[in-house]
N, C-alpha and C positions, 0 to 999 in steps of 0.2 A: 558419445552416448546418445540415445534417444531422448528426447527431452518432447511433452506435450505441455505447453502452457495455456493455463486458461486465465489470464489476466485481459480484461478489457482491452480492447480496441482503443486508440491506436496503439497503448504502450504495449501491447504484447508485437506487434511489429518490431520495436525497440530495441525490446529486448532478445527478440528472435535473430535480428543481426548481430548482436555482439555474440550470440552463443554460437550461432554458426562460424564466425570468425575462428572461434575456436576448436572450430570441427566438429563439434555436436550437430545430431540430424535430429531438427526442431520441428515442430507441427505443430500449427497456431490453430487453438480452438476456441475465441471468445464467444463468450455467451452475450457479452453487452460492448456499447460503445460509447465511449464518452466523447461529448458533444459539448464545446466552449458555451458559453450560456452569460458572454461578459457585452454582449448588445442589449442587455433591460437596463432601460433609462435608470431604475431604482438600484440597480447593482451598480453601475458607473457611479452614481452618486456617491453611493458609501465608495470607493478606491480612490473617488475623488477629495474626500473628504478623512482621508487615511491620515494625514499632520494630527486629526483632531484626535483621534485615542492615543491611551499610552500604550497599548499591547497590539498585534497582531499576528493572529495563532495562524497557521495553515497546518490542515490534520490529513495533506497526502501529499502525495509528487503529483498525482491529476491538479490537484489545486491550484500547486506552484504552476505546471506548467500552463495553465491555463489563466491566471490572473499575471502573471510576469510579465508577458507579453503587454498586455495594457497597462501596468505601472510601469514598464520600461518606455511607450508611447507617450505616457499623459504625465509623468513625473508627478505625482501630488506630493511630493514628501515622503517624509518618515516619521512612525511614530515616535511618541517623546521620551521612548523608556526601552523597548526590544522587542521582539518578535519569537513567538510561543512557536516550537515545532514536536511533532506528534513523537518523532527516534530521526536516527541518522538516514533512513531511508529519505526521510523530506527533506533532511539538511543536506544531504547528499545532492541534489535536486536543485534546491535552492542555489546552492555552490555552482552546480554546472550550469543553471540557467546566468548566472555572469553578475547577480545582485549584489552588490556590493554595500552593505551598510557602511555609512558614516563614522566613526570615532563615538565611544558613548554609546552607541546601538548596540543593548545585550541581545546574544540569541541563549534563548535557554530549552533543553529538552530533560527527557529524562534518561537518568545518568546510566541506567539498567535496564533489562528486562523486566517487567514486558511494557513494551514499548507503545503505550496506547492514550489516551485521550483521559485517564482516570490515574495514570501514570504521571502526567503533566499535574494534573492537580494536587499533587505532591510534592513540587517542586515551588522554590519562592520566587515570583509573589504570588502564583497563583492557589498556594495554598491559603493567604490570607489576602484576598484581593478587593476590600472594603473599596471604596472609593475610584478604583480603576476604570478606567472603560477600553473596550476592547473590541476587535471585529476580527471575527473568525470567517476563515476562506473554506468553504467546502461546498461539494455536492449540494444538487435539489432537496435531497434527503441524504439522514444520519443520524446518528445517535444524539438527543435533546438532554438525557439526564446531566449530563457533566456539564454542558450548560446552563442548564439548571440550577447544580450546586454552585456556578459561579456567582448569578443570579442571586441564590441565595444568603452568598455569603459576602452581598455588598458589593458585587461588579457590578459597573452595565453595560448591557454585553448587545454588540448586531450580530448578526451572521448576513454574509454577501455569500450568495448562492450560484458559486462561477461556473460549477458543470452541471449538464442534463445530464444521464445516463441511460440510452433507448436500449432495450432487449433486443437482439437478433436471435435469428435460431442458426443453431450451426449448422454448415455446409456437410451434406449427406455423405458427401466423399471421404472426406476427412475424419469425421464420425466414426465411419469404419472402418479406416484406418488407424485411428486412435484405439479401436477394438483390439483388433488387429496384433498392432503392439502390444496392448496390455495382454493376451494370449499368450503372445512367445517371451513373455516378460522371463523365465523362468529360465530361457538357453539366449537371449540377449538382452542384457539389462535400458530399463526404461525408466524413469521419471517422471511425474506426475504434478507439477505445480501450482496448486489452489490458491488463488485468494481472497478468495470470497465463500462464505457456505451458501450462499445464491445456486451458485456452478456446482457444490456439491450435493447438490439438492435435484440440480436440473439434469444433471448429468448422470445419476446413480441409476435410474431406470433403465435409458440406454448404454452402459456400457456393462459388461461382462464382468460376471464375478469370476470368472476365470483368470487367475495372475493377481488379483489385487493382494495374497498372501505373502506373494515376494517383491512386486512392483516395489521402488520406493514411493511413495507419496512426500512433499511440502509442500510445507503452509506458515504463513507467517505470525500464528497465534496459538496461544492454548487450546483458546476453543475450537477453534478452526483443525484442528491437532486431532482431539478428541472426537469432534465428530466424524471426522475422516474414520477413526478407527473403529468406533460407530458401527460405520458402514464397511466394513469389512477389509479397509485395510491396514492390515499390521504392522508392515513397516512404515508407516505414516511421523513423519520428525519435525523439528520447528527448524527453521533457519534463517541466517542474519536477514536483516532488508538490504534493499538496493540491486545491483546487479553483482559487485562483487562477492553480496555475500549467497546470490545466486549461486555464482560463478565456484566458489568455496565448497560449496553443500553438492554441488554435483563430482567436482572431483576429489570428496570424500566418497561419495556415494560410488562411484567408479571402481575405487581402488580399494575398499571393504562391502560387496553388495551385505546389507542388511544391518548396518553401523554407522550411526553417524556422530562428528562429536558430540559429548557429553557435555555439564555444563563446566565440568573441569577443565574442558580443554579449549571451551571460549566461550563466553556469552550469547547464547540462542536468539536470535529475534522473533517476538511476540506480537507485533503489531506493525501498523500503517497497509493498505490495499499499493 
């Protein structure tokens, strides 16, 4: 199947080789790049300094794979209680980067869709987190409120800030070629996978509304879901994180154009970039 991914640089590389593995013909369109960001003196400090909370959340697979490396370098420990992740997509992540917690190291996420950061605080302890302290692994920028609520409700909370993420524009070639496909979406089926509304923001100008009625579209959230459809396309779906559930959602989508499972027939993923 045609497959166009717009997930950041490098992990749309990543993922670009296992689909082709598969025989999918892939077209990597990132709009942005994420960039290690774990050289500030002030960010080594806090990873250095990781024994000293009880919690530490990581809210993507960019996170993991970007703080791992240097906690698998510098060993500070582990925190004294477990490690908070956004869905399986980051646990997923964490599992392959090789991180082996200790005995007594809870990992806790949330048990359902949708799989997100407001999701987690529904989960214990983070629902009653009085007393805790905690350091969250993410991005330069990201959503502050749910930190907030922890804040609020009696955490004390860092954030160590492991990625930059620089804007690139997409390569002109490629661009129209992604046209291109979405065009003859309609006599060869194509793929479209969002993960950000950044890219469907940036992208909706240049590309053709021609085929986005049949095109599939995913996305890994509600929101992300509905504004796709928003913009005009219809068969826009949610699908698991990771790559298997990647991998799942395109050979549904192969072998029913314009259907994808329901929530009968497995749980949708709703969250993580």
């Amino acid at each position: 199947m045609r497959v166009v991914l717009k997930h950041p640089a490098p992990r749309s590389t990543a993922l670009a080789i296992g689909l082709r593995q598969q025989a999918h013909q892939v077209l990597e369109l990132p709009l942005r790049r994420l960039e290690p960001r774990t050289d500030d003196p002030h960010t080594l400090a806090q990873l250095d300094a990781l024994a000293s909370f009880d919690w530490l959340v990581f809210v993507s697979p960019g996170a993991v794979g970007a703080a791992v490396p240097v906690l698998a370098t510098r060993q500070p420990g582990w925190p004294r209680q477990g490690i908070g992740l956004i869905g399986p997509g980051t646990e997923a992540a964490l599992r392959s980067a090789g991180l082996h917690a200790p005995p007594g190291c809870r990992w806790i996420r949330p048990e359902r869709a949708p799989y997100d950061a407001q999701a987690l605080l529904g989960e214990p302890p983070f629902d009653a987190p009085a007393g805790l302290s905690m350091l969250v692994i993410r991005g330069e920028r990201g959503r502050d409120d749910w930190i907030a609520a922890l804040r609020e409700r009696g955490a004390r909370v860092e954030v160590a800030a492991v990625l930059r993420a620089e804007p690139i524009a997409p390569d002109p070639a490629r661009l129209d070629e992604a046209g291109g496909w979405l065009a003859q979406a309609r006599d060869e089926p194509v793929a479209f996978v969002f993960s950000t509304a950044d890219a469907m923001d940036r992208l909706d100008p240049v590309l053709p509304h021609a085929g986005r009625a049949v095109a599939t579209a995913l996305a890994v959230h509600p929101r992300l879901v509905a504004r796709l459809r928003e913009l005009g396309w219809s068969q826009a779906r949610l699908l698991e994180p990771g790559e298997d559930g990647l991998r799942l959602a395109l050979e549904s989508s192969r072998a029913a154009p314009g259907r994808m499972p329901s929530a009968c027939d497995r749980n949708p993923a709703n969250g993580e970039a």
